[in-house]
Structures are given as C-alpha cells and as structure tokens.
ZAMI-817031 format. One record per residue: residue in three letters; x, y, z of N, C-alpha, C in turn. Coordinates in steps of 0.1 Angstrom, whole numbers, plus 5000, padded with zeros to 4 digits. Example, Ala and Ser with C-alpha at 12.3 -4.5 7.8 and 13.67 -1.06 7.14 Angstrom:
# residues 2
ALA513249435078512349555078513249675078/SER512849785071513749895071512950005079/
# end
This chain:
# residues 395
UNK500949885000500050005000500950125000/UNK500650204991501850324989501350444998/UNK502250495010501550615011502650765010/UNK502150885015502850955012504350935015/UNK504850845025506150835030506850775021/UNK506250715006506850644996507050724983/UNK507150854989507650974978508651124985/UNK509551164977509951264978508751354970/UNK508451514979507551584973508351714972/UNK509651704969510051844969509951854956/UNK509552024951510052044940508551964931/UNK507851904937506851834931505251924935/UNK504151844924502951914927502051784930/UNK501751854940500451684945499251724943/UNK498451644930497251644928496351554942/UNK496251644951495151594960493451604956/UNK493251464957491751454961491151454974/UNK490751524979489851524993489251584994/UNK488251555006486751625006486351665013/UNK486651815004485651895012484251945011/UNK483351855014482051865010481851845022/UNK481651985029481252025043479952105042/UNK478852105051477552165054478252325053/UNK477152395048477352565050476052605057/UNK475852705058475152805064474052855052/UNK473152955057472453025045473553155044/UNK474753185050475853285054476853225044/UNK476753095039477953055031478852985041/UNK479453015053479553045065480052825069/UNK481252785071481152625075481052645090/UNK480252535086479452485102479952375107/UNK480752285101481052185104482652155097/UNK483752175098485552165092485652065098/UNK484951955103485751835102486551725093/UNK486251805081486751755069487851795063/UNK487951965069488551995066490252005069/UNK489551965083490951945096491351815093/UNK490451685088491351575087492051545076/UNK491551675067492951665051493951765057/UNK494051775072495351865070496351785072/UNK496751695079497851635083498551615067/UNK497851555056498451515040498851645039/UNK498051735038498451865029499951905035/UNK500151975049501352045054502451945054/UNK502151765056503351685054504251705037/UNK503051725030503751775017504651885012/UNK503952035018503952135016506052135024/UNK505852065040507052035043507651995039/UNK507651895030508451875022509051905012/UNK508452045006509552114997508152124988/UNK507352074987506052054972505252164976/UNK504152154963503152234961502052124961/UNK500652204968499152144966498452194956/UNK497852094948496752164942495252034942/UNK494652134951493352044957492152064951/UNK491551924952490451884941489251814951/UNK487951854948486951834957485651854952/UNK484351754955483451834954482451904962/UNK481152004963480852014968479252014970/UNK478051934974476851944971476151844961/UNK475451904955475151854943474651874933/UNK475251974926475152094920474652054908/UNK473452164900473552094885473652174879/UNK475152134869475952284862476452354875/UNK476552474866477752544877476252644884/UNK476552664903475752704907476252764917/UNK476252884919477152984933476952914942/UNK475652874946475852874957476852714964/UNK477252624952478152524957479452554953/UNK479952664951481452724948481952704959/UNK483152664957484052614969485152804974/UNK484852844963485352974969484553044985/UNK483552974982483153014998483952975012/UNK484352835006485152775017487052845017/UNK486952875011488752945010488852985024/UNK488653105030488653185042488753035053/UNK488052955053488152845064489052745059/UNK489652695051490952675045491852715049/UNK492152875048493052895055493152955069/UNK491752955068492152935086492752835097/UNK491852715086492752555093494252535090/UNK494152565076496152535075496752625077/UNK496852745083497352875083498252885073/UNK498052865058498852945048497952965036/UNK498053025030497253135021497153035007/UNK495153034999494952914995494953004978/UNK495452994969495053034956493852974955/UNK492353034944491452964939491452934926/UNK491252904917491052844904489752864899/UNK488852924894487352924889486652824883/UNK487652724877487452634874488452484877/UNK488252394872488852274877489852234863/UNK489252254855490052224844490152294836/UNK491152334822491152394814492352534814/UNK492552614806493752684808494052754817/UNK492852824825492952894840493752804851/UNK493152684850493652594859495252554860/UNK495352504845496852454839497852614847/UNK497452684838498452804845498752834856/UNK497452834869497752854878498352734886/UNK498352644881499252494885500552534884/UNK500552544873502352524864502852614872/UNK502452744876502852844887502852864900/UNK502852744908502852694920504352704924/UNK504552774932505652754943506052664954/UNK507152564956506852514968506452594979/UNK505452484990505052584998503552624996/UNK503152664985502052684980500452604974/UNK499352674980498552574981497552624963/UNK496952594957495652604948494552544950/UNK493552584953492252484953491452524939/UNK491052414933490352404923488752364923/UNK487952444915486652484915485752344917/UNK484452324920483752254925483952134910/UNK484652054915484551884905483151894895/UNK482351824907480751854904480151954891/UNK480652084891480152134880480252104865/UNK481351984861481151914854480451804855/UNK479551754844478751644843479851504845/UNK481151514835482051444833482851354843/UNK482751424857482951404871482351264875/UNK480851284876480251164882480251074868/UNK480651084860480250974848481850904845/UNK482650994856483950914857484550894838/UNK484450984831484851034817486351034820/UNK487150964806488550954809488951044802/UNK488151154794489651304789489251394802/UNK488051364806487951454822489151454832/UNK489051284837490151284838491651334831/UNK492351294826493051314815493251484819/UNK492551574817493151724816493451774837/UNK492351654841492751674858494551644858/UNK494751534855495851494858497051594850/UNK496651684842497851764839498251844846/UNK497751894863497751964872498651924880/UNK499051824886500051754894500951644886/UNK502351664894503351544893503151434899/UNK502151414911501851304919500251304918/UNK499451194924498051214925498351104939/UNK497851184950496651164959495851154966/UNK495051034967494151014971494351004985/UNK492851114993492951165007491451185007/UNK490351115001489251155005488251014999/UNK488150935017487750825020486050795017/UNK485550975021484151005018483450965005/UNK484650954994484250934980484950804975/UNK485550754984486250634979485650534973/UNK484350514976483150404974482650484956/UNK483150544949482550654937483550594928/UNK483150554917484250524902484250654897/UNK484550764901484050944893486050954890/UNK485951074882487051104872488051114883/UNK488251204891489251214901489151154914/UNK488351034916488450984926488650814921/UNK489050814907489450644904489850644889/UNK489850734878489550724867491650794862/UNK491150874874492650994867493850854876/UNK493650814885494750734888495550684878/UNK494950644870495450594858496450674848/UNK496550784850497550884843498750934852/UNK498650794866499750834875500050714877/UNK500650624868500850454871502050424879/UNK502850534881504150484892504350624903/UNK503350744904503250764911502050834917/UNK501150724921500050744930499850714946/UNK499650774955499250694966498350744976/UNK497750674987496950714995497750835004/UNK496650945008497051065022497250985032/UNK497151105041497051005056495650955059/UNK495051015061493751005064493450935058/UNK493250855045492350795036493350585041/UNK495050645041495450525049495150485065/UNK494550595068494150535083493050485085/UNK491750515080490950445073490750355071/UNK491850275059491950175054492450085067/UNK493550125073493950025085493250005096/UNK492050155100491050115108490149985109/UNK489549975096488949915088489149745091/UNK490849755088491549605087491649565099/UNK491749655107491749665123490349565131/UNK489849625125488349515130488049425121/UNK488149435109487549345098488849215098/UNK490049195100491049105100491849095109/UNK492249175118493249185124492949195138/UNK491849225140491449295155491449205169/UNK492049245178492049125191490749115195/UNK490548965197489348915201489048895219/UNK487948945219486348945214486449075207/UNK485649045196485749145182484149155187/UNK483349325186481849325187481649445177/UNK480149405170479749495160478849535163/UNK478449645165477249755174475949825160/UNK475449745156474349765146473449865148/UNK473149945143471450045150470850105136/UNK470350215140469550245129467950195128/UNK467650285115465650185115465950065108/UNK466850045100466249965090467349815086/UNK466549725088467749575088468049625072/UNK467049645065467349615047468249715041/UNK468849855050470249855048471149815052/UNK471449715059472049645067472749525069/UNK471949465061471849345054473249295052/UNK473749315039475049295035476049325046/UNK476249435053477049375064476849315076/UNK475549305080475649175091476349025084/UNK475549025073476048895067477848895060/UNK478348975057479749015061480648975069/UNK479749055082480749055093480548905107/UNK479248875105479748745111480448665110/UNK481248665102482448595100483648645111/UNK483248765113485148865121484948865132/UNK483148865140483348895149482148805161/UNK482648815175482448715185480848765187/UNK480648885186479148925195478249025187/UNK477549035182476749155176475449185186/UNK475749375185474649365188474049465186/UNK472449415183471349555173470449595182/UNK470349745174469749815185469149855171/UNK468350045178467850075172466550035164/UNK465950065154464750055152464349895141/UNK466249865142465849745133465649625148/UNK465549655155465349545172463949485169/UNK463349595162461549555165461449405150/UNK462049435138462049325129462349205136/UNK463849175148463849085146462449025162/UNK462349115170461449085180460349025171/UNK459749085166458849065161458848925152/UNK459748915150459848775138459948625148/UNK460248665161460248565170458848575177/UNK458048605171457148645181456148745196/UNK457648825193456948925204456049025198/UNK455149105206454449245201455149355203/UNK455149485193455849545192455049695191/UNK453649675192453249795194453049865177/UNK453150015182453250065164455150105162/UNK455849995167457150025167457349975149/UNK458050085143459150055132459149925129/UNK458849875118459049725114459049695100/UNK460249625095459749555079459349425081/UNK458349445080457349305079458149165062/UNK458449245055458949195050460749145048/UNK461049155060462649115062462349025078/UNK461248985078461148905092462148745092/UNK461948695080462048585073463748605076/UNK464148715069465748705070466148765082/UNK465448835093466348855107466348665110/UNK465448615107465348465120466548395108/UNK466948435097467648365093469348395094/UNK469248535095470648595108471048525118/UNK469948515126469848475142470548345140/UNK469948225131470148095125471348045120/UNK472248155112473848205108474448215121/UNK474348305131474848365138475048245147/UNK474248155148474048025160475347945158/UNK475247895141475847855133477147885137/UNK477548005136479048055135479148085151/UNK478448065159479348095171479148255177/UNK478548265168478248475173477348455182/UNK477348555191476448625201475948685201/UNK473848705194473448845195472948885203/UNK473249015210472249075217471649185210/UNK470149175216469149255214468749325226/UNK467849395225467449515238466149385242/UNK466549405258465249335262464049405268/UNK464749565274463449635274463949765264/UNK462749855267462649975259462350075266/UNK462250225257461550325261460350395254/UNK459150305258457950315249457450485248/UNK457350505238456550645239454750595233/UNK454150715231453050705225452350815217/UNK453250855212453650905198454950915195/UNK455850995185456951015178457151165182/UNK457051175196457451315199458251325209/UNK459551445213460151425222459151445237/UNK458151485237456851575246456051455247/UNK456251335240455451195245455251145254/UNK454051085264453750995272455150885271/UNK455550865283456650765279456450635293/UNK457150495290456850405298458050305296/UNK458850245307460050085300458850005300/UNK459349915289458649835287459049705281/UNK458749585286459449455277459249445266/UNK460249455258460849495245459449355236/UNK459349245242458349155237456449195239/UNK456349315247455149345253454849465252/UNK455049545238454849695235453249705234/UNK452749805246451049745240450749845228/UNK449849825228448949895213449350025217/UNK449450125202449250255202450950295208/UNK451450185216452850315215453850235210/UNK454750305210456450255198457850265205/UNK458350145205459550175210460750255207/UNK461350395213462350465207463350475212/UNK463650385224465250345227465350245236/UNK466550215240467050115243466450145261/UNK466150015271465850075284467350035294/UNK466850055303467650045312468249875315/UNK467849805317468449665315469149655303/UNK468549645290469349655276470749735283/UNK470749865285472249935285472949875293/UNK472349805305473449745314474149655308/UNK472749505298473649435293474549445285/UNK474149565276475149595269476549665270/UNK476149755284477349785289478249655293/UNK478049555296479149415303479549365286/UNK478949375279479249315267480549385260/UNK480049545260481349585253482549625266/UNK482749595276483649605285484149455282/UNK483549395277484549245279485449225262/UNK484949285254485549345240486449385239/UNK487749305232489049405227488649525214/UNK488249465206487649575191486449585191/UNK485649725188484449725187484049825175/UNK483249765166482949885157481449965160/UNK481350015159479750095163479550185151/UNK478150135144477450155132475850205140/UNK475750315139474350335140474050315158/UNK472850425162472450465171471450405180/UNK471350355189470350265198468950305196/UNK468750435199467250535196467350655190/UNK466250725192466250845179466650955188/UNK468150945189469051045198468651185196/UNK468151215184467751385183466951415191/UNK466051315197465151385207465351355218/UNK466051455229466551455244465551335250/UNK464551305248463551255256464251035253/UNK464751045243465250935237466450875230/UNK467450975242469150945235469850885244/UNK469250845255469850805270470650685266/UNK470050595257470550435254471750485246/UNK471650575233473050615224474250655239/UNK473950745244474450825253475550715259/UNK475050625272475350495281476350435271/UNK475550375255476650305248478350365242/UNK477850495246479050615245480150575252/UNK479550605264480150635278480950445279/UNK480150335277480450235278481950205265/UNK481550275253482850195244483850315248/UNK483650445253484950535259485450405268/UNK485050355279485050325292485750175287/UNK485350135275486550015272487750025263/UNK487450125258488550165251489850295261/UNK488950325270489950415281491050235286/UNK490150115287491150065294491749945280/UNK491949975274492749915260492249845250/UNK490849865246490049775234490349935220/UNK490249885213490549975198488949975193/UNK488350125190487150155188487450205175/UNK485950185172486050225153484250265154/UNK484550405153482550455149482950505136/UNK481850445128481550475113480050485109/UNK479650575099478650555091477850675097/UNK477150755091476750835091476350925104/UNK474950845109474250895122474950855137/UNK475650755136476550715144477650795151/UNK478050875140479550965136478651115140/UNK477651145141476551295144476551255159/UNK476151125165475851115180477351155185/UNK478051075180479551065186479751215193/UNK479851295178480051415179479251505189/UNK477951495188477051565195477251565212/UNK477751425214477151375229479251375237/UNK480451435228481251465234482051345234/UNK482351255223482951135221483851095216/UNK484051185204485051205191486251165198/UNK487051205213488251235212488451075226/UNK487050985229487350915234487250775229/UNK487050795216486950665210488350655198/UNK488750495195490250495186489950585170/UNK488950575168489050645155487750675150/UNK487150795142485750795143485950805123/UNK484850755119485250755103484750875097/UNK485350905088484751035079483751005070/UNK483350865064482650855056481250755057/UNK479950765053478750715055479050555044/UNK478850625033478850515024479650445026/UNK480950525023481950435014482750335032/UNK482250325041482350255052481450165051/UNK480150185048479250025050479849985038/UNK479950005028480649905015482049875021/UNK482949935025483849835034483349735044/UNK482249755049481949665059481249585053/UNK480649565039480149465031481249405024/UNK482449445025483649315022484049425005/UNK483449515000483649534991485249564987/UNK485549604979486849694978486249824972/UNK486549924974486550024967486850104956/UNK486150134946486950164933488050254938/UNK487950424947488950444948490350404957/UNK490050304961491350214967492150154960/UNK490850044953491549984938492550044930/UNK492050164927492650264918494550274921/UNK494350284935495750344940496350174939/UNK495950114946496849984945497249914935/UNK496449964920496949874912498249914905/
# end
C-alpha cells in the first residue's frame, strides 16, 4: 500500500483529492470543518516537504455550475485550518487551471473549482480525467468520503499516475482502521448495529459474522427481529417483509458461534414526539398505540458488560432516535460504555453516518480509537467490498 512516506515531494505538485463537501450555512459560513481538519495532516506533510498542493473536491450537488456550491466560499476556512494562504481556480479544468498549476511555488497551496460542475465528474469520463491529471506530478488520494464513487478524480485519473499514486494519511488510516476490526482485531471482536432499517444492513451483518464474537442490534431494526420471534411490538418501526431474514441471521449467527444481543426492554412512547407519554417496557410486550424509541435500562446494562468484555468494537448506527432528548439516553450509556473500554485498551472504530452525528453531539469524538469520515463508502467496506477508489491506488 503506497503512502505518502513512499515519495519525495520536493520540488513536486500533489494532485490531491479530498473532501471537502462540508455543510454551509444560508451565510455560506462552515458549520462543520471536520473534513476539513482531517485533510490537513496530507496537505502540510507535503507542503513540508518542499511541494506544492493543488486540491480537488466536490461540493453538494450541483447541477451545472451553481454559486451557491462554489467552493470559493470555503477558501477563508481553508486557511484558517492550515494557516497558509489558498489560491482559487474558477474552474477545475482547462487553461485557467493548467496555468495556475504550472505556477505553483513550493509551499503553495491551489484549490480548484467545484469537480461537480462538470457532468463528466460523476460519469467518471477519461479525457475529464485526462486534463485533471495535467495539474500534478503525483495524484493523491485523501478523500475516504468518495472512495466508494468510480467518478473522474476519485478512480479514473489514477490511471494517468501509474508509478506515482498513493493514499493521504487519512484515507490510509481508514483503510487500516477498517482491517483493524475486519482481520486483524484482538478478540472478542463486537459489532454495534442500530439504525431503522435491517434492509440496509443486510449485507453487512452477513459480512461480518464471519470477524466477529458478539453483535449487537439496537435501534429500530430490534422491532424486525422481536417481532419475527414472536413478540408484540406495538406501532414500533418494522419491515414485515425482512422478518424471514432476521430469523435467518439469528440461524447464521448460531451457526457460526456469534452472540446476539438485542434490547430486552425499551423506552415506549405513544407517539413520535420528544413531549410523548413515555413508559419501559418489555421489549416483547409493546401494547397497542405506543412505539419503541430506545433502548431501556436493563438493555444498556447488558450491553454495557458486553462491550467491557470486548478488545475491538465497531459501532454503526444509534440505539434510539438520539435527536430527541427524551430518547438518547441508550445512544448516550453505549457512549460512555465503548469510551470506558477503550479508556482501558479495546480499539474502537464508529463509522457510518448517524453514528459519527451522535459521537460528535454527545462529546465522544476524542474518546473513542478512531471515528470515520465517511457514510457510504464504510458500510461498502463493511460489506467486504473493495473500493473503486482504493483499487485505483493499489493497482
């Protein structure tokens, strides 16, 4: 696996890909630089080294070119994170671009115009590529968020860099996080499932029962499999039509030796409001009219002994609907619980979207081994896939 430590960058220009496709404001204004902070470690290790950046990204999802997804909004927060001063480019490709490339000083950063505003981008077109890659001596790849995308500069332009491409830091830490729990990870290995829905999910339960000792689901996919055993579930969240395949999980999981736990009580409300009537309740005995929206108080205990007895634990998705104070207590505890095993030496890995929002929300980020940058392109790691933009670099 090549990373940047397998290049001299002096005197050179690194076509970086990463992503900054961060939330704005109706102010233009970022609300959220966590994206932006974790492409800094690639960028200044380069810039130290004698090279120039010129950074490639998209932003939104723009159709044609559209102000309001111009990354020149983001410049000012650019260089506020790397404290040195960012040239912009108006566009990504074409003679504005080439020149202000070719004229790069070591030291010196360029950021180039929203990817996105070309069609040719997401259709992963090879002279698209092709004119990207006349901008750097090296290409890149530092943006894990898109890794799971066959698009021009995130798997297509590799190809115009056949002896010298390689992964940033960030996008290699990632990958080894990844191998951390998926191959390598000291056992008891646990996989922390949540969310509404088994039928996104799917593919990597069936995945990962192979890597690991204990799974366990929470969230709103609990009610499919209760339900498929027979309990009542009230008007809790349910695919009626995946009942068939949780009992055939359960059936795998016997099979292979896994451990699942599920919530055995709850926190019934009786409606979908944080202002709801609320009651614990045996997770098998939801009466009529109300719905389970988190995990109860015995569930978090068990679950607290489970992941204390855990060397690796990955955590995918949230116990209950944490946005509402009335029903984040179970996310919260399972917080406090994978800090509390990883304070005394298990290796933690939170990935995938809603997961990676609680983390952050509830004060977690800096007590867990590693929190992931990316939604997608993590559950397709965790469905065994490879990545087109991984692929790209390694071949």
């Amino acid at each position: 696996m090549k990373t940047l430590n397998d290049f001299n960058f002096e005197n050179k220009r690194a076509l970086i890909r990463v992503d900054f496709n961060v939330p704005l404001n109706d102010n233009f204004e970022v609300t959220d630089a966590t994206r932006i902070v974790s492409a800094k470690p690639t960028i200044i290790k380069i810039l130290e080294d004698g090279g120039s950046c010129v950074l490639m990204s998209h932003l939104g999802r723009p159709k044609g070119v559209q102000d309001e997804f111009s990354l020149k909004h983001i410049v000012n927060k650019i260089e506020d994170i790397l404290g040195v001063e960012v040239k912009f480019a108006s566009d990504c490709v074409g003679d504005e671009a080439e020149e202000m490339a070719d004229a790069l000083e070591p030291g010196e950063i360029l950021l180039l115009e929203n990817l996105r505003f070309h069609e040719e981008e997401k259709q992963g077109e090879r002279a698209f590529a092709k004119l990207l890659s006349k901008l750097g001596d090296i290409y890149v790849n530092d943006a894990f968020g898109t890794a799971h995308r066959a698009h021009a500069s995130t798997t297509i332009v590799a190809e115009f860099f056949p002896e010298a491409k390689c992964f940033g830091i960030l996008l290699a830490k990632e990958i080894e996080s990844i191998k951390k729990v998926m191959e390598d990870g000291e056992k008891p290995v646990l996989a922390i499932l949540g969310g509404a829905k088994v039928s996104s999910k799917i593919t990597v339960i069936e995945n990962i029962l192979d890597k690991v000792d204990h799974l366990i689901i929470g969230g709103g996919m609990t009610f499919t499999f209760v339900k498929a055993q027979g309990g009542s579930i009230g008007e809790s969240i349910c695919e009626d039509d995946k009942m068939e395949l949780a009992l055939d999980i359960m059936k795998q999981a016997e099979d292979k030796g896994v451990k699942i736990h599920i919530p055995v009580d709850v926190i019934a409300a009786d409606a979908f409001s944080n202002d709801a009537n609320t009651q614990v309740v045996d997770v098998n005995h939801i009466p009529d009219g109300w719905q389970g929206l988190d995990a109860g108080p015995k569930s978090i205990a068990n679950f607290d002994a489970v992941v204390n007895q855990c060397k690796t634990i990955l955590w995918n998705g949230p116990l209950g609907v944490f946005e509402m104070e009335s029903f984040a207590n179970g996310t919260i505890a399972l917080g406090d619980s994978i800090a509390n095993s990883t304070k005394n030496g298990a290796f933690s890995l939170v990935g995938g979207g809603d997961s990676v929002a609680a983390v952050k929300q509830f004060g977690f980020e800096h007590k867990v081994s590693y929190v992931s940058t990316g939604g997608g392109a993590m559950l397709e790691s965790l469905e065994g896939k490879t990545l087109p933009g991984i692929a790209a670099i390694l071949d």
